[in-house]
TIZAVEX-224302 format. One record per residue (C-alpha): residue in one letter; z, y, x. Coordinates in steps of 0.5 Angstrom, whole numbers, plus 500, padded with zeros to 3 digits. Example, Ala and Ser with C-alpha at 12.3 -4.5 7.8 and 13.67 -1.06 7.14 Angstrom:
REM residues 2
A516491525
S514498527
***
This chain:
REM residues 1000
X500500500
X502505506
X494504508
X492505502
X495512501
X494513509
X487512507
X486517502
X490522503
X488523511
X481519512
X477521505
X478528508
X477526516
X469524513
X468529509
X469533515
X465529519
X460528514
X459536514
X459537521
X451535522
X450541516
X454546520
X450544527
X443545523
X446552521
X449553527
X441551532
X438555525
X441561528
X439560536
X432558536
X430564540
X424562541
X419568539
X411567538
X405571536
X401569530
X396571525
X396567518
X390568514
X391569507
X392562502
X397559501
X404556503
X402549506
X396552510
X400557513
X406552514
X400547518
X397553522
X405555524
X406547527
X398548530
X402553534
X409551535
X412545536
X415545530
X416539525
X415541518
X418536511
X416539505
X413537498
X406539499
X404539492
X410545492
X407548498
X400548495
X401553489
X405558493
X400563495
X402567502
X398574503
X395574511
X399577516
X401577522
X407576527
X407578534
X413576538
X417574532
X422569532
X421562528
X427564523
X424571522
X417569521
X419562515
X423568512
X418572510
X413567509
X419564503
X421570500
X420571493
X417563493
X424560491
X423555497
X428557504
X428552510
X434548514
X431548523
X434542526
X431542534
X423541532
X424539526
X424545519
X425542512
X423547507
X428545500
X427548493
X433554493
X439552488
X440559483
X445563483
X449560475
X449568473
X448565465
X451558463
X448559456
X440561459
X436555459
X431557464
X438557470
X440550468
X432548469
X432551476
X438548478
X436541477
X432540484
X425535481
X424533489
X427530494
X423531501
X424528507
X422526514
X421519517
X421520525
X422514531
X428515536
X424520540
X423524534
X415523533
X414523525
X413515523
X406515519
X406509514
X413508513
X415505507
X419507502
X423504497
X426508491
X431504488
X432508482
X425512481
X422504481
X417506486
X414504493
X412510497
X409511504
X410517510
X403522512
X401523518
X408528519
X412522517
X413527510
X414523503
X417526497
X420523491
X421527484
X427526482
X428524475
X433527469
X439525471
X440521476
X446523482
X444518487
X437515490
X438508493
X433508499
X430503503
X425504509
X422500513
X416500519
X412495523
X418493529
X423497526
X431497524
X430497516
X435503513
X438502506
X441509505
X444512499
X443519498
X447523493
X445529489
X448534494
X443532500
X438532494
X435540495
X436539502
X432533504
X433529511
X430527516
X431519517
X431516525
X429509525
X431505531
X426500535
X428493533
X432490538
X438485539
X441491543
X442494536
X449493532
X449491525
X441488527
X441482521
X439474525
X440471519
X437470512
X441476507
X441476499
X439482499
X432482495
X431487490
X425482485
X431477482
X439477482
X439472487
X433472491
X433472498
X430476504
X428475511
X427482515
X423481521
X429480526
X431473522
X423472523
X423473530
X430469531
X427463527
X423460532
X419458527
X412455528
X410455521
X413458515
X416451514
X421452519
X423459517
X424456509
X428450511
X434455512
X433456505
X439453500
X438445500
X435445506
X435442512
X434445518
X429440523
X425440529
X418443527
X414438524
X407439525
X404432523
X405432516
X404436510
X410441509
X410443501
X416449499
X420445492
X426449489
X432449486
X430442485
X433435487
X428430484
X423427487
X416424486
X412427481
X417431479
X417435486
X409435486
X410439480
X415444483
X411446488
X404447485
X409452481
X412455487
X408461489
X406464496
X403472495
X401476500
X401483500
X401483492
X395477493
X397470490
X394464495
X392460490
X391452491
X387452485
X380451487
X383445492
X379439490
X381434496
X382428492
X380422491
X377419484
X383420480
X380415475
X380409480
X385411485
X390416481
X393422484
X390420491
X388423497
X384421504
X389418508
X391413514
X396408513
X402409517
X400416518
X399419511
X395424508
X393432509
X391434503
X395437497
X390438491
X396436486
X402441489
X404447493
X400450499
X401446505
X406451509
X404450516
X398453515
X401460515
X405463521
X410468521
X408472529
X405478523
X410477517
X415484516
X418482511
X419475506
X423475499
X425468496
X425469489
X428461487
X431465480
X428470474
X421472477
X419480475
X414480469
X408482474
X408476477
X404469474
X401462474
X408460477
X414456474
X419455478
X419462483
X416465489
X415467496
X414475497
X410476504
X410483506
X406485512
X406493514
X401496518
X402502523
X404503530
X407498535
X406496542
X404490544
X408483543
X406477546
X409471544
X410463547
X414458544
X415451546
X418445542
X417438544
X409436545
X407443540
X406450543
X404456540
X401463542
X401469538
X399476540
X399482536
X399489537
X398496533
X394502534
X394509532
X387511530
X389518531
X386524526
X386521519
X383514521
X389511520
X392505523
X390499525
X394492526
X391485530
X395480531
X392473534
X395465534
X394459536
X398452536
X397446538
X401440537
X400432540
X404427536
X404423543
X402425549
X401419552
X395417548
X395424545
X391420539
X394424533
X394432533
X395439530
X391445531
X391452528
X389458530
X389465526
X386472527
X389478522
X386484521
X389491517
X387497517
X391503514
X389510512
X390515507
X383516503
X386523499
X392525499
X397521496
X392515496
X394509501
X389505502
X390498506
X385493508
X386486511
X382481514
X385473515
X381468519
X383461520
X383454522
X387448521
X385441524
X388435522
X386429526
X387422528
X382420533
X379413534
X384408538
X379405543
X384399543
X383399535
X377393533
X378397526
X376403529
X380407524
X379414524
X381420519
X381428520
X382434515
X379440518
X380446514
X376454515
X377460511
X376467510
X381471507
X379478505
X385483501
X386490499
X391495496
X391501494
X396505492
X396513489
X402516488
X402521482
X407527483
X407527474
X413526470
X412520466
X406517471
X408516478
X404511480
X398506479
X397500484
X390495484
X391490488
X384485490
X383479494
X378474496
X379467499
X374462501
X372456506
X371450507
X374444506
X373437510
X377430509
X375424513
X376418514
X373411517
X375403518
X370398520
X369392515
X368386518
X367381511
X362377507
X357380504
X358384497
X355386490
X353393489
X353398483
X351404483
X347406477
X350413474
X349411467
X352406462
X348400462
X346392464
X342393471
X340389477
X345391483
X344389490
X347386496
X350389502
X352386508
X360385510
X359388517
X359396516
X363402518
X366405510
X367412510
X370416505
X369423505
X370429501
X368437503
X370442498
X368449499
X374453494
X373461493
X378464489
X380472486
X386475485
X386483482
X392486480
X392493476
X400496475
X401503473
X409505474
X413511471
X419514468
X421515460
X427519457
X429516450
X436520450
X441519455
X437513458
X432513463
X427507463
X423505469
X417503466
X411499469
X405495466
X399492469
X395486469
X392480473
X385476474
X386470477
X379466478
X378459482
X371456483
X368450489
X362450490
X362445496
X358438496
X364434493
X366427494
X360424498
X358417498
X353412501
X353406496
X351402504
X359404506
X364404501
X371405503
X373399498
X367394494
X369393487
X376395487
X379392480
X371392478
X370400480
X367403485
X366411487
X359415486
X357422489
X361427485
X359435487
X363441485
X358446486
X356446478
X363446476
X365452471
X370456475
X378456472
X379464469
X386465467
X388473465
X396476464
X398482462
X405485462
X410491460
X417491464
X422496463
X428497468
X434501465
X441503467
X446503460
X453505461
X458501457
X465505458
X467507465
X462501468
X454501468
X450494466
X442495470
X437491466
X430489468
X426486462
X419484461
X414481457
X408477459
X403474457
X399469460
X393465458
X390459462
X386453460
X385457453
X392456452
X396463451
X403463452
X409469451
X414468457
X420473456
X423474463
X431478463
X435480470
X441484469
X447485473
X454489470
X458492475
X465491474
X468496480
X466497487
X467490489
X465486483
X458484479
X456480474
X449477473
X444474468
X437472468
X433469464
X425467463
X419464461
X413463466
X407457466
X403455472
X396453469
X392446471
X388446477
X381445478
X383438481
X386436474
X381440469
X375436473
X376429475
X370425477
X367420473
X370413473
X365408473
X366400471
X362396475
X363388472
X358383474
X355379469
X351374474
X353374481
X348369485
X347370493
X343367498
X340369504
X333369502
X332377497
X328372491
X333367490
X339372489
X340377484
X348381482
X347382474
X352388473
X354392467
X356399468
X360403464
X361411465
X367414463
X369422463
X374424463
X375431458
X381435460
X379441456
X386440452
X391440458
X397445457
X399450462
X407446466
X412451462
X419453465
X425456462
X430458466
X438461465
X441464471
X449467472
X451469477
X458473480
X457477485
X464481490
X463486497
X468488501
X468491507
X470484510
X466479506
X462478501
X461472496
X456472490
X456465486
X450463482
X449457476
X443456473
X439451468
X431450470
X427446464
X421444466
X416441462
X408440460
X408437467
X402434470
X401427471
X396421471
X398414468
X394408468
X390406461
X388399461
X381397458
X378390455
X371389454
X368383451
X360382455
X355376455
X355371459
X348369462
X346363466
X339362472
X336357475
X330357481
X322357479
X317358484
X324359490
X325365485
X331367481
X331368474
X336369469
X337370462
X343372457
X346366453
X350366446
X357366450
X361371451
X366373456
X372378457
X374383462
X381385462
X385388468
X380393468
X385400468
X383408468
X387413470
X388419466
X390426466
X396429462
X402432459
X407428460
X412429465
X418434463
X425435468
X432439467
X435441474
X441445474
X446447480
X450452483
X449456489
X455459493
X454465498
X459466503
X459471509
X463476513
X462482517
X462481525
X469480527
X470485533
X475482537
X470476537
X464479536
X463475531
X460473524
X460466519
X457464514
X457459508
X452456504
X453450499
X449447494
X449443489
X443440484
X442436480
X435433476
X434429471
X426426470
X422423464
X415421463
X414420456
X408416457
X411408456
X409403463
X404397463
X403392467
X398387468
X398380466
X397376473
X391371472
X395365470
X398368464
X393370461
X389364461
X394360458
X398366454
X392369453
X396376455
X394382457
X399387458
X406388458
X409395456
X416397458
X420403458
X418410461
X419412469
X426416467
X432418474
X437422476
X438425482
X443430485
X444433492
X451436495
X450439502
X453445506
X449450511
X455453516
X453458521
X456462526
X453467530
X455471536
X452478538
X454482543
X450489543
X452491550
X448484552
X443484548
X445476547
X447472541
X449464540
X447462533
X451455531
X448452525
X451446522
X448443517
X453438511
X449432507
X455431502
X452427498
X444424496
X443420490
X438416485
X439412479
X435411474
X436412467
X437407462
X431403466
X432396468
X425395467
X426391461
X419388457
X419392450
X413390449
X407386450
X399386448
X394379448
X387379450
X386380442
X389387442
X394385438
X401388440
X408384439
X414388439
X420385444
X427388442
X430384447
X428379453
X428371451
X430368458
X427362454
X420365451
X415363457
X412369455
X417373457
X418369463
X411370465
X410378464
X417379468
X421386468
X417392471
X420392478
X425387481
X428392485
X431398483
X429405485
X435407485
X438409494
X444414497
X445417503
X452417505
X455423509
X451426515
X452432519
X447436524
X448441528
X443446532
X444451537
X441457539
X442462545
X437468545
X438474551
X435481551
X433484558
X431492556
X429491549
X422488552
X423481555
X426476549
X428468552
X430464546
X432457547
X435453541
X437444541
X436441535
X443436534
X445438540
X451433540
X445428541
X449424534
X444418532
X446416524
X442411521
X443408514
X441402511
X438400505
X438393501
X433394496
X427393502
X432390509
X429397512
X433402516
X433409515
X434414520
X439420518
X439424524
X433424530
X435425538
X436431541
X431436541
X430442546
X425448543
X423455547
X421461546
X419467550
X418474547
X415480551
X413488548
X409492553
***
């Protein structure tokens, strides 16, 4: 108590004092600027004269030059005057007036004297409309394209070519949340209250650097799109070591931190614990936007035939595959050297945001000037290089951004058999095309290899590579509005294309096999091809897709409250043009594959998916009694697939005091069907009816019978969630905490099942005339079961519910020291609604004459426990920090729900279908169908930890070393799982990764 009164009585005072003390020195350098100087000013108005007095001096001027403009100044000339004495007589009778602090001038609006409390036209003048203010590096140098984020006016500004920007102020408010940041340098986040608001204020921004205090390594909930977002800023980026964004993400809640995996796919899931399908349908509906630009993933076609194989890709046994047409993008393609700034929104996205269910990844890159930074990173057999560099055009050309990377990794570099490679050249160029029009321009080339080359010691000669090129071209252009209810209007546009090539071959050595390869239904004569050949699958696509975004954003009076408002609209559209899957019926991957063979699929004639979204969105400030409850609402809508959807989205939070908030969110969002679920290949039923061999070509004949089927996916839905969030947030300047709960319903989801078909076909019979086969069609017939068709639908539905707990602390002094706790706790629960089937094997159908038998939907749970602690130790003085993160696997659980693969069913090859209430061990039909899986698909994990090191050391704020031992300790946990005899690692061996950083 004795602290507090101490506090209050003496402290407050103490920093009103020191808070008044910049203003007494400005007043103070204001009143010995003695410098004199002789210039002419021609007759125009105030900014002409204010630009023609900086030509001559060295001065720094911060003004609102919409003001500025309507100010009409007479010509005149000064000669040995002083800088007071020349800016007084150019503000006289403007109502303007100036504060010099060194170089740097700001001109205000002056605050009137209250003669008249009742006059009207006083109280408006009192009320400042602008806040100006100037954004400079450390050497006083005005920063152009800085950006600034104004938390109460809803709108994202940028500096001139003099480091000036200026906000209008609305009705009401007392106090401007900013947050600036700028290519290389510490963010500011800075409250201005309403007494600073008529004297603006020049803002420094530091280099970054771990010299610096108060520099954030790690990721904060700090974001502004969602209550419980999360933010990366480019420090946490840098200290990442991340070779992809795989890495940086897998600091994420949930997440385990590992070491870069670059030989398999890395897809982003959230808020989720299920897997399978379920975790497909996650991250198809987990967004990557880039510069306010949706990667879409839509246009990927890089599957197999879903008819035939499912939701199947080219691939490798024991090695997998490197293609995600039926998920998220592949998160290794996207390095991070060129990244300022990463948002993770896994709660309530805004109502600009669509074609996403369960969250987004916000990238930001910023352009302006830097100096040159050239990064090596090393880990295990994987090496990465990026260089990148800023450039100051100069004149009114803008600024120009280039960053260059290339990686490549060997999974072994004994036989270097199986590689990574990516490379990635970026271009953005900045500028003003008026005033107040920004306008920036990005260009992204990049390249991706997946390849698994032929081992020369392999008689099969097995070969497999996924090749991927693509050009990415973006623009965005912001006009700020100086108007009282329009203050901005934003259009986004981005283009992608490329080339897609997956590959894969394996040499057949067999018996010579009956081909098929009409393209329409009928009875034909096939024929033979040897058993000795190289199959090959292969598939080319060449996916094009675009983005355009039009918002508009202004401020609203409806009584005392204030609405931020912003609407807008968004055109996605994605198209492939490529060859699509190519086929040589000499070489076919598989023959006959339950009587179905692939045929050439090209995509180039495919109709391009459109999808379209609208929205309005309104952030309001509500007092209730002495507390204030911030409410961001929105209402989209979207229409994909011909299906149109109203999607509600709520973020609020109610501050209880100082310390204490409370949040809830709630929103609907959809994500629409890909091209690879809208246009599935034709499936073809190949089933011989005559199959006769023999070396001579006259004396066989395979007698086939095709049946086309296509596959009309017109009908698919958009995957719809709904999602509750509530949160508890509490700040002190100790620590700080924020608890979040949330429930998330995914339904509509994608899924492919098999549907079986029976065909009942002539028998035909032959014989040899004159050494030639002939055939003819007998009176029997015959028929086909077993035959199955994959299809498309909507049928997937998961609930997923958890709780996310957020402890930090503020750096420890006598210790140098902060901690950090993270724990999750997610649990999912997974159902199909569309019943399982099993085939009869060959011997129960020809005694039972059974066809299949049908059993329960696929439904389990799953649940996760883990905990991310973390400590980092920053020692400015030094520039050097130890980081220890250790991550905590409480528990990992699957148990199927009301599921013991039990028969409920079962069809014969008459089509009739018999119900089964409860197996009879005594039926033989029973016995011969069997339950749908012995082994249950039901595993845990026991407890596990890892834990990870990392040291980094700064020398003069230009030469970084960064070294980093995932577990550290070298402790090696094992599981054993009983349902297939196997051995399941939880941990891998120690592993080092390095990084050197250089700017010069």
């Amino acid at each position: 108590m004795n602290i507090i009164y101490l506090y209050n009585k003496y402290l407050r005072s103490i920093l009103c004092i020191l808070l008044l003390l910049p203003v007494a020195g400005a007043a103070w350098a204001q009143e010995e600027a003695p410098t004199r100087i002789s210039i002419s000013i021609k007759a125009g108005t105030l900014d002409e004269a204010l630009q023609a007095l900086s030509r001559e001096t060295a001065l720094h001027f911060t003004y609102n030059p919409a003001t500025a403009r309507q100010v009409k100044t007479p010509a005149t000339s000064f000669r040995r005057a002083t800088v007071t004495h020349i800016l007084t007589q150019l503000l006289q009778h403007s109502g303007l007036w100036f504060r010099l602090n060194g170089s740097q001038v700001l001109i205000y609006p002056q605050l009137q004297k209250k003669e008249d409390k009742q006059s009207p036209v006083v109280q408006m003048a009192v009320t400042p409309l602008l806040f100006t203010g100037m954004v400079t590096d450390e050497r006083h140098k005005p920063l152009e394209f800085a950006s600034i984020q104004v938390i109460e006016a809803g709108v994202q500004l940028a500096t001139d070519e003099k480091g000036r920007f200026s906000v209008r102020i609305p009705t009401g408010i007392i106090r401007l949340h900013l947050n600036i940041s700028y290519v290389g340098k510490q963010n500011i986040r800075e409250t201005i209250d309403s007494a600073v608001f008529a004297a603006g204020k020049t803002f420094v921004m530091r280099e970054l650097s771990l010299s610096l205090e108060g520099v954030q390594i790690t990721a904060t909930q700090k974001g502004n799109q969602s209550n419980s977002s999360i933010l990366f800023d480019r420090e946490a980026i840098e200290q990442s070591q991340a070779f992809s964004m795989a890495d940086l993400l897998n600091n994420l809640p949930g997440k385990e931190i590992k070491v870069p995996d670059l030989h398999h796919v890395q897809t982003l899931t959230l808020r989720t614990a299920a897997d399978n399908a379920s975790a497909q349908n996650n991250s198809l509906g987990t967004a990557i936007i880039i510069d306010d630009i949706l990667q879409s993933n839509n246009a990927n076609m890089q599957n197999k035939n879903i008819g035939m194989y499912g939701k199947s890709t080219i691939s490798q046994a024991g090695r997998g595959s490197f293609d995600v047409p039926f998920s998220g993008l592949d998160l290794r393609d996207i390095p991070v050297n060129n990244i300022e700034r990463i948002e993770v929104i896994s709660g309530i996205a805004s109502a600009r945001y669509g074609d996403i269910t369960n969250g987004a990844v916000i990238i930001d890159r910023q352009a302006g000037k830097t100096p040159y930074q050239f990064n090596l990173g090393i880990s295990g057999y994987s090496t990465q290089y990026s260089l990148s560099k800023g450039f100051n055009l100069g004149g009114k050309r803008g600024a120009l951004n280039v960053s260059l990377n290339y990686l490549k990794s060997n999974e072994d570099p004994r036989n270097r058999i199986q590689q990574y490679a990516r490379s990635n050249v970026g271009l953005m160029w900045t500028d003003y095309l008026a005033r107040d029009v920004k306008n920036t321009l990005s260009v992204t080339l990049g390249f991706r290899d997946d390849n698994i080359k032929m081992d020369p010691e392999d008689n099969t000669a097995k070969m497999t590579y996924v090749k991927n090129y693509n050009l990415s071209v973006s623009n965005r252009t912001s006009i700020t509005l100086h108007n009282k209810l329009l203050n901005n209007i934003s259009l986004s546009m981005g283009y992608a294309t490329g080339k897609q090539e997956s590959y894969t071959q394996f040499a057949m050595n067999g018996n010579p096999k009956g081909i098929g390869d009409k393209d329409t239904t009928g009875i034909y004569e096939g024929y033979y091809i040897p058993g000795i050949f190289t199959a090959v699958d292969h598939i080319i696509g060449r996916p094009a897709t675009f983005n355009a975004n039009l918002g508009f954003s202004g401020t609203v009076h409806t009584g005392k409250l204030l609405h931020r408002l912003s609407a807008g609209g968004n055109l996605f559209v994605s198209a492939n043009n490529g060859q699509g899957v190519i086929v040589d019926p000499l070489t076919p991957r598989y023959t006959n594959l339950s009587y179905q063979n692939q045929r050439p699929y090209s995509f180039d004639l495919l109709p391009a998916l459109v999808n379209t979204g609208y929205y309005l969105q309104d952030n309001v400030n509500i007092r209730i009694g002495a507390h204030t409850l911030s409410l961001n609402a929105g209402l989209r809508m979207d229409v994909q697939n011909g299906w149109g959807t109203l999607q509600p989205r709520i973020n609020s939070s109610y501050r209880l005091n100082e310390r204490w908030e409370l949040t809830f969110g709630y929103g609907v969002a959809t994500k629409s069907p890909t091209m690879a679920y809208r246009y599935p290949a034709p499936a073809y039923f190949d089933i011989p009816l005559l199959q006769v061999y023999d070396p001579s070509p006259a004396k066989r004949v395979y007698l086939v019978y095709t049946e086309k089927y296509m596959q009309d996916n017109s009908h698919l839905k958009p995957m719809k969630a709904r999602q509750f969030e509530w949160g508890i947030k509490y700040n002190s300047p100790v620590i700080s905490s924020s608890l979040f709960a949330y429930y998330k319903h995914n339904r509509d989801g994608f899924s492919t099942a098999h549907e079986y078909r029976l065909f009942t076909l002539p028998v035909y019979d032959y014989k040899l005339v004159d050494d030639r086969i002939t055939y003819w069609p007998t009176d029997s017939t015959i028929t086909r079961a077993g035959l199955g068709l994959s299809t498309v639908a909507n049928t997937t539905s998961s609930k997923d519910m958890g709780i996310e707990w957020f402890i930090n602390t503020t750096k420890i002094k006598a210790i140098q020291t902060s901690f950090s706790l993270v724990s999750s706790f997610s649990f999912s629960r997974f159902s199909d609604s569309r019943q399982r089937v099993k085939l009869a094997n060959d011997d129960a159908s020809n005694l039972y004459r059974l066809w299949y038998g049908i059993y329960p939907p696929d439904r389990y749970k799953n649940w996760t426990l883990t905990s991310k602690l973390t400590t980092t130790t920053h020692i400015p003085r030094l520039g050097f920090f130890i980081n220890v993160a250790a991550d905590l696997f409480w528990q990992k659980k699957r148990v199927n729900l009301a599921n013991s693969g039990e028969l409920t069913g079962y069809t014969d090859l008459d089509g009739r279908y018999t119900p089964v209430l409860k197996p009879d061990v005594n039926n033989p039909i029973h016995q011969a169908l069997g339950p749908y899986s012995i082994a249950e698909a039901e595993n845990s994990e026991p407890f596990y930890f890892n834990i990870h090191l990392q040291v980094a050391k700064e020398i003069r704020q230009k030469i970084r070393f960064s070294v980093r031992a995932y577990n550290v300790f070298n402790i090696l946990l094992n599981d054993y799982i009983e349902q297939n005899n196997s051995i399941r690692k939880l941990t891998t061996p120690v592993s080092l990764s390095g990084e050197i950083s250089l700017k010069f």
